[in-house]
C-alpha positions, 0 to 999 in steps of 0.5 A, spaced: 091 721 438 086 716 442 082 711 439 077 704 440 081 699 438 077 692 437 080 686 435 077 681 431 078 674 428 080 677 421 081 684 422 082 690 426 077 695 427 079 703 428 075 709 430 078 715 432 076 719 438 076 727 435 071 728 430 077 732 425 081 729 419 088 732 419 095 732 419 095 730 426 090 724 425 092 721 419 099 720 421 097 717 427 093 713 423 099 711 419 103 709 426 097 705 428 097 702 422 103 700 421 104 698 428 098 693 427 101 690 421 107 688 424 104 685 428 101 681 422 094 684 423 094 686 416 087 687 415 084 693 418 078 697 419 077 704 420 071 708 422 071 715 420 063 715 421 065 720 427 069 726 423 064 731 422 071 736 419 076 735 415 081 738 411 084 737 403 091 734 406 088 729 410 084 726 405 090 725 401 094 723 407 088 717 408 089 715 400 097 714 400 096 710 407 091 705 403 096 705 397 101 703 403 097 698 406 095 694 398 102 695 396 103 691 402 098 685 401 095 688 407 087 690 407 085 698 410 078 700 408 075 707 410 068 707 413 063 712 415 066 717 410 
């Protein structure tokens, strides 16, 4: 899975390339993640704005990875939903 990835001064800003939610964006997002984070970005943005699809799994997927990020002390907004 592609995806922009800017970086600014507070946060880290995501936004995929495809245009699905599923199982394998929301476990590449979950890596992207959890890469960011252990390299102290904890506070990420990701832009759903371009996904037109998206299947019932993944929204629980997306919901486990924002319990994953507080649980964390780190910060994880979704935009665009």
């Amino acid at each position: 899975m592609q995806f922009k990835i800017d970086t600014k001064d507070f946060y880290t800003h995501i936004i995929p390339a495809g245009n699905r939610i599923d199982a394998i964006m929301t476990g590449a997002l979950r890596e992207k993640w959890s890469e960011l984070a252990q390299k102290g970005n904890a506070n990420v943005l990701i832009d759903l704005s371009n996904c037109t699809e998206a299947d019932s799994k993944s929204f629980a997927n997306l919901v486990k990875l924002h319990e994953e990020a507080y649980s964390s002390a780190a910060s994880l907004v979704f935009t665009g939903v």
